[in-house]
Backbone as a chain_set.jsonl record, in Angstrom:
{"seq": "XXXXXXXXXXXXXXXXXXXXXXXXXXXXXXXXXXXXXXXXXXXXXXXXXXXXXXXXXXXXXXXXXXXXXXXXXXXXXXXXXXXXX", "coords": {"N": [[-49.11, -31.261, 22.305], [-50.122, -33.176, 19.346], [-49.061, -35.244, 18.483], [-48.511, -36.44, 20.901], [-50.371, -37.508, 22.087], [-52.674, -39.3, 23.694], [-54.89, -41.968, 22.099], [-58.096, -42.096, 21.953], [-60.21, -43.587, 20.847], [-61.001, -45.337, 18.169], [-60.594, -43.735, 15.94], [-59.378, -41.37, 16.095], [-56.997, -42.915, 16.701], [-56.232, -43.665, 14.49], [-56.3, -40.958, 12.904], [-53.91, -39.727, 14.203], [-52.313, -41.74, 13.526], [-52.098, -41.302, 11.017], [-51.279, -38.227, 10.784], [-48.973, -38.899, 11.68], [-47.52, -40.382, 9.513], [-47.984, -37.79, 8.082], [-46.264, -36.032, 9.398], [-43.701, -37.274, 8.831], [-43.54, -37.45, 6.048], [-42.998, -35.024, 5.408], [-40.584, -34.385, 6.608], [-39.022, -35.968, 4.827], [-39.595, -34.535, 2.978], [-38.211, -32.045, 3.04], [-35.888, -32.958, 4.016], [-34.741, -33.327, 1.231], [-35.264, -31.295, -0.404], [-33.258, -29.474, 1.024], [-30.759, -30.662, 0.354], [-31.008, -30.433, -2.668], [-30.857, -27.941, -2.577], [-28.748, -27.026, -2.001], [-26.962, -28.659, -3.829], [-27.313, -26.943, -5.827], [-26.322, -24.56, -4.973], [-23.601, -25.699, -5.139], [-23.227, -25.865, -7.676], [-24.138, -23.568, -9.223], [-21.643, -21.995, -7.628], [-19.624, -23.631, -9.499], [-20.227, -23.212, -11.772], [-19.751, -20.233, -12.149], [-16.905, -20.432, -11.689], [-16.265, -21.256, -13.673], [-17.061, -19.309, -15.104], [-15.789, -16.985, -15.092], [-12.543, -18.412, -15.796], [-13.272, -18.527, -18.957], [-14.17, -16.201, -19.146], [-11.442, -14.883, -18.678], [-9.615, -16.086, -20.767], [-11.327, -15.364, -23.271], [-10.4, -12.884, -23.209], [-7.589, -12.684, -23.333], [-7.4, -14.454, -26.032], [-8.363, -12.384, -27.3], [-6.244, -9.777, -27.282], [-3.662, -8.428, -28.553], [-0.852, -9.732, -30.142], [2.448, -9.521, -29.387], [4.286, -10.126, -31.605], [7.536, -9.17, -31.821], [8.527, -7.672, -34.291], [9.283, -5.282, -36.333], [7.973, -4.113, -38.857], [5.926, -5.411, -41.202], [6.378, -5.565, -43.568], [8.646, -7.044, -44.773], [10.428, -5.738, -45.515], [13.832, -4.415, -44.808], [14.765, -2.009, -42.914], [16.317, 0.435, -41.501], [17.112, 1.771, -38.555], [17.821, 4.389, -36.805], [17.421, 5.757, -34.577], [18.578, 7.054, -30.882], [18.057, 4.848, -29.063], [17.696, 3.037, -30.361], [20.62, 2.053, -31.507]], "CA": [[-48.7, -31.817, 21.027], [-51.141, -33.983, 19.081], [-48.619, -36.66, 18.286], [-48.331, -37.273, 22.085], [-51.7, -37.327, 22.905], [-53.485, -40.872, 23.496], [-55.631, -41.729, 21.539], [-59.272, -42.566, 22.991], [-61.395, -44.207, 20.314], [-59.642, -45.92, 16.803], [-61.04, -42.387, 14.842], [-58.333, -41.039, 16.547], [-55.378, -43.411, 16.54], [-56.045, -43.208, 12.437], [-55.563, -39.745, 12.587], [-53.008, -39.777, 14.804], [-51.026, -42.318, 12.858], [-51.927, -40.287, 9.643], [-50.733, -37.421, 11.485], [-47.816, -38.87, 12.252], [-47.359, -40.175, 8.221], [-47.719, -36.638, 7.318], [-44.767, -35.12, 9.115], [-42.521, -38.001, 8.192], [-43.328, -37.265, 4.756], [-42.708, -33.502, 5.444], [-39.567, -34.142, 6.722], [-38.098, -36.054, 4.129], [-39.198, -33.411, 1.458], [-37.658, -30.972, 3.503], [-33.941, -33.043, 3.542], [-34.765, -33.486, -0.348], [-35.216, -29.712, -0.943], [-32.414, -28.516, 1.274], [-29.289, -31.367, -0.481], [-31.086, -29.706, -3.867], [-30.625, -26.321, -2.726], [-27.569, -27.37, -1.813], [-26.611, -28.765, -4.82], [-27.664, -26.058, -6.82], [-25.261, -23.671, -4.66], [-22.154, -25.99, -5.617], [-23.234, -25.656, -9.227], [-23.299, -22.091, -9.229], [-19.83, -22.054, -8.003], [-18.803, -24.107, -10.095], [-20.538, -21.894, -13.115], [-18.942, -18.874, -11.835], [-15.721, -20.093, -12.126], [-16.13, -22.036, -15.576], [-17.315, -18.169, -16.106], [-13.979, -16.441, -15.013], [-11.938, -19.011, -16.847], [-13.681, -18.543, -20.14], [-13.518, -14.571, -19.521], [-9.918, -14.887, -18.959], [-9.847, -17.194, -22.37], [-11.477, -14.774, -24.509], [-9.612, -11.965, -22.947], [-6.243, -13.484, -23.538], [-7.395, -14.799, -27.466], [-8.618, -10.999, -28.221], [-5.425, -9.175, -27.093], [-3.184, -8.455, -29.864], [0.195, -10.426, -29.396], [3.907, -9.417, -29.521], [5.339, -10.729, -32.622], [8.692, -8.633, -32.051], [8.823, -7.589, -35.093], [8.718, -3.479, -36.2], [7.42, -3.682, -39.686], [5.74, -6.733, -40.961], [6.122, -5.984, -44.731], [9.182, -8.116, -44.974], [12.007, -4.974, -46.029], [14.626, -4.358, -43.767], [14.557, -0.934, -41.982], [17.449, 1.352, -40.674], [17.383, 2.336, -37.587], [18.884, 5.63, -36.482], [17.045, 6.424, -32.989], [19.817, 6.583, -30.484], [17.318, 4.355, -28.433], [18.351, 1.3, -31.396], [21.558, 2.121, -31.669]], "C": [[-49.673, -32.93, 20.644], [-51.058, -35.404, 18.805], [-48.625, -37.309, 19.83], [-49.234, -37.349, 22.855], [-52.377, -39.231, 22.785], [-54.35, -40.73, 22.896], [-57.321, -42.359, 22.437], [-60.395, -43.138, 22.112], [-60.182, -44.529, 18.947], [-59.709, -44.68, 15.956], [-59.869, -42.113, 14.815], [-57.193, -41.9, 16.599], [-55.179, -43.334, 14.922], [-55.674, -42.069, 12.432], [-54.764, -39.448, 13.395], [-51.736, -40.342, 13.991], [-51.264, -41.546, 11.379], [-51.049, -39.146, 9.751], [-49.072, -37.722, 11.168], [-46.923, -39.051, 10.948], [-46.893, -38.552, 7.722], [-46.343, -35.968, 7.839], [-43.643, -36.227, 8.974], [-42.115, -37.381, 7.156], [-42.572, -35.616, 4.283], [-41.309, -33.419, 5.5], [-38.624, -34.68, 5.986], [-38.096, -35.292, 2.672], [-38.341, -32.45, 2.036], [-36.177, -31.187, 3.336], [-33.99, -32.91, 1.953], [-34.45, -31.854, -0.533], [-33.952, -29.264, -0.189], [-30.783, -29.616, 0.641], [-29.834, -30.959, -2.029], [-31.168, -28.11, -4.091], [-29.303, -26.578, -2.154], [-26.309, -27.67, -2.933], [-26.828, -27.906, -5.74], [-26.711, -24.68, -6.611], [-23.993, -24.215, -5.14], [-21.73, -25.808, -7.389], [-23.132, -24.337, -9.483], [-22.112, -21.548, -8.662], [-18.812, -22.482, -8.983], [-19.154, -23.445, -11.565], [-19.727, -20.994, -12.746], [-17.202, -18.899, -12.024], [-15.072, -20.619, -13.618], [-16.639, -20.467, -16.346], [-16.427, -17.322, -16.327], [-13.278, -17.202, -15.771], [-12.08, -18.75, -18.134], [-13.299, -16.906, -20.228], [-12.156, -14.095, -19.833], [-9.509, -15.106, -20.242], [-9.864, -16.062, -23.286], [-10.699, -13.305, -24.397], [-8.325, -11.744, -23.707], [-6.214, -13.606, -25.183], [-7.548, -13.23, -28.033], [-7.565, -10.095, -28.055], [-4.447, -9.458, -28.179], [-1.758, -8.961, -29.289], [1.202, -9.863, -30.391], [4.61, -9.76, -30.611], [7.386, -10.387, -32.207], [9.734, -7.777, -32.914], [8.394, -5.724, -35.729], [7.507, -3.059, -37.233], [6.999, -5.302, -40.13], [5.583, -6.833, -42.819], [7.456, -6.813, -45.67], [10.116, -6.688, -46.054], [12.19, -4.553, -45.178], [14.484, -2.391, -43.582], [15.853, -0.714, -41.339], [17.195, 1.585, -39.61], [18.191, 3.35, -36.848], [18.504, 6.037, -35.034], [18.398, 6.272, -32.398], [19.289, 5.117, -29.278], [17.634, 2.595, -29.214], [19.845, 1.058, -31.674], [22.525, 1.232, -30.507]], "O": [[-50.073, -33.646, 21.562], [-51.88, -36.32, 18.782], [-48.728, -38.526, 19.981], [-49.149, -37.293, 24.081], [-52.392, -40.023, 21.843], [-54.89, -39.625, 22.844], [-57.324, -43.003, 23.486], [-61.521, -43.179, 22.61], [-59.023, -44.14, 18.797], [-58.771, -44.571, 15.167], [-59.149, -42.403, 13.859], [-56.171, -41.223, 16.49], [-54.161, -43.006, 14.313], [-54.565, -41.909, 11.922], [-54.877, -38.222, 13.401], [-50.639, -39.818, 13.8], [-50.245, -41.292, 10.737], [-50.13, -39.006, 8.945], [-48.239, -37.006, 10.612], [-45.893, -38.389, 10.828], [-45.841, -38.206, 7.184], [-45.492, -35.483, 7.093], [-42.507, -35.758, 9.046], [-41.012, -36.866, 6.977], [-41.929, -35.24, 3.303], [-40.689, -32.661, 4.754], [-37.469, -34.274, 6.117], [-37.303, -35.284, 1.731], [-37.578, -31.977, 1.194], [-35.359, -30.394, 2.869], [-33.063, -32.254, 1.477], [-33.329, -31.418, -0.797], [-33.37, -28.448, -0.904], [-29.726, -28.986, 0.593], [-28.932, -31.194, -2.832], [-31.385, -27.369, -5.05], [-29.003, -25.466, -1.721], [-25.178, -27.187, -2.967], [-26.346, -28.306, -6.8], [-26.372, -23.912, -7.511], [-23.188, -23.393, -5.579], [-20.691, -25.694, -8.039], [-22.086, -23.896, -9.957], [-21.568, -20.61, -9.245], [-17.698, -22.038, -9.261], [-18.257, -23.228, -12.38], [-18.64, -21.15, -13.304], [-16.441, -17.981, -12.33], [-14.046, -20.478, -14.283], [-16.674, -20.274, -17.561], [-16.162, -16.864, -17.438], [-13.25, -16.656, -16.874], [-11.002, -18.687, -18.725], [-12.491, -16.391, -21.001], [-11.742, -13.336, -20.709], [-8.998, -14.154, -20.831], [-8.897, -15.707, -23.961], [-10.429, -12.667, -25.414], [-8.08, -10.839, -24.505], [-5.292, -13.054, -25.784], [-6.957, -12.872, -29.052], [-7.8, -9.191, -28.857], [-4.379, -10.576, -28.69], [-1.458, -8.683, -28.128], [1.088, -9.716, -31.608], [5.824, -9.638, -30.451], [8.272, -11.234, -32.324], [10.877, -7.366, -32.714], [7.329, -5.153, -35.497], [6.567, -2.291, -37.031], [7.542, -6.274, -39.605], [4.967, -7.729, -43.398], [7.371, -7.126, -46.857], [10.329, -6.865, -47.254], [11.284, -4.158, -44.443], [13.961, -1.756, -44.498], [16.417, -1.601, -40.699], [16.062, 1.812, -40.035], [19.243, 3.01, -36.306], [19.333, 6.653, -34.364], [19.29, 5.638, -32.962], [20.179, 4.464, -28.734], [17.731, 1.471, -28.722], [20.244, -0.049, -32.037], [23.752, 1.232, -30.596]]}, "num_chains": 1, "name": "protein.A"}
């Protein structure tokens, strides 16, 4: 390993301690990138279900609703089925 190597002239402890700079730096892009791929998975959960909700939504608003009512032009109606009776 090159970090655990002595160094034997100052050339070398510079690039050694550069060395040693560089995978610091490596390793804190590396936590950076994986709590923003991280975060980017909780957001697409949380899209997915702000996308179900909304489907439900427009589902629900486009379905034609129940009034109760047989005829809707406002004159009364007989009924003879034996089914109303």
């Amino acid at each position: 390993d090159l970090l655990s190597k002595i160094p034997s002239n100052v050339t070398e402890e510079h690039l050694i301690l550069t060395l040693q700079e560089y995978v610091h730096r490596e390793a804190r892009y590396f936590g950076a990138l994986t709590e923003m791929q991280a975060s980017l998975v909780l957001q697409n959960i949380y899209c997915e279900r702000l996308r179900a909700q909304l489907f439900a939504k427009e589902k629900k608003d486009n379905t034609p609703k129940a009034t109760g009512k047989l005829d809707v032009d406002g004159l009364p109606r007989c009924l003879t089925a034996d089914e109303f009776v």
